[in-house]
N, C-alpha and C positions, 0 to 999 in steps of 0.2 A: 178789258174792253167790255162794257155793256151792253148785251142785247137782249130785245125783248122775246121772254118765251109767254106763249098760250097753253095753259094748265085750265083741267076742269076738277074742281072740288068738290063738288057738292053740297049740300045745304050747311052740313053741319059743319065746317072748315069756314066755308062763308061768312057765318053765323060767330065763329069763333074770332078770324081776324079782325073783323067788323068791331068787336068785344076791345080786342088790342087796341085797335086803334083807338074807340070810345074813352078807354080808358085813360089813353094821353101816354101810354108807353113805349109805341110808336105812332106816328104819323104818316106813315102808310103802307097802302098793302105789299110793297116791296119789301120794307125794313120785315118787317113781320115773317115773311118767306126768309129771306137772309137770314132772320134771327131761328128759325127754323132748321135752317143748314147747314147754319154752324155748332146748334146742337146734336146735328146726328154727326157733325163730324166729328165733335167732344165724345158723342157715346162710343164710335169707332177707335179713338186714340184708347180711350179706356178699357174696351175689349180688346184691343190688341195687346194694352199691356198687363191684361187680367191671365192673357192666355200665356204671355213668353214668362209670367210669374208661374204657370200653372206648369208649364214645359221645365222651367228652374228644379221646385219642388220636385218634379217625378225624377230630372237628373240626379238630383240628392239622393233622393229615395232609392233608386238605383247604382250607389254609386259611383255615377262620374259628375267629380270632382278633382279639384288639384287645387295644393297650397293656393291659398289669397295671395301669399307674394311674389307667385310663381304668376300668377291671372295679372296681378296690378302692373308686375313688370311685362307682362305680353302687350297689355292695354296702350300701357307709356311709348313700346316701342311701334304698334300700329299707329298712333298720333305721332312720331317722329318725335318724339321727349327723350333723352338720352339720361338719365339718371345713373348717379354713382351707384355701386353696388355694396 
């Protein structure tokens, strides 16, 4: 559902969407904002999965680990896959 919110930008945001739009990339100052928050959500999935690689590497590093076919068979069996052995 769509609603309208009231934001203050400032000149330089202003100046910037204005630009977007000028340029025919989008068509208006909505898309422009959407296309805005959809990029901090891309930056968000990507630090999240910067960090749970960062968290991986220190488990190794440290340690804990267990066979890959010990993990693939835990994997299969949390997704209800019942694989032969």
């Amino acid at each position: 559902m769509a609603t309208n919110t009231s934001i203050t930008l400032g000149d330089h945001f202003e100046r910037f969407i204005a630009s977007q739009i000028a340029s025919g990339r989008y068509n208006s100052r909505s898309e422009v904002i959407r296309a805005a928050l959809r990029g901090m959500e891309e930056q968000e999935r990507k630090a999240a999965t910067i960090a749970m690689m960062k968290q991986s590497m220190e488990d190794i590093r440290a340690g804990r680990t267990r066979p890959a076919k010990a993990a693939l068979r835990q994997i299969a069996e949390d997704l209800g896959l019942h694989l032969g052995r």
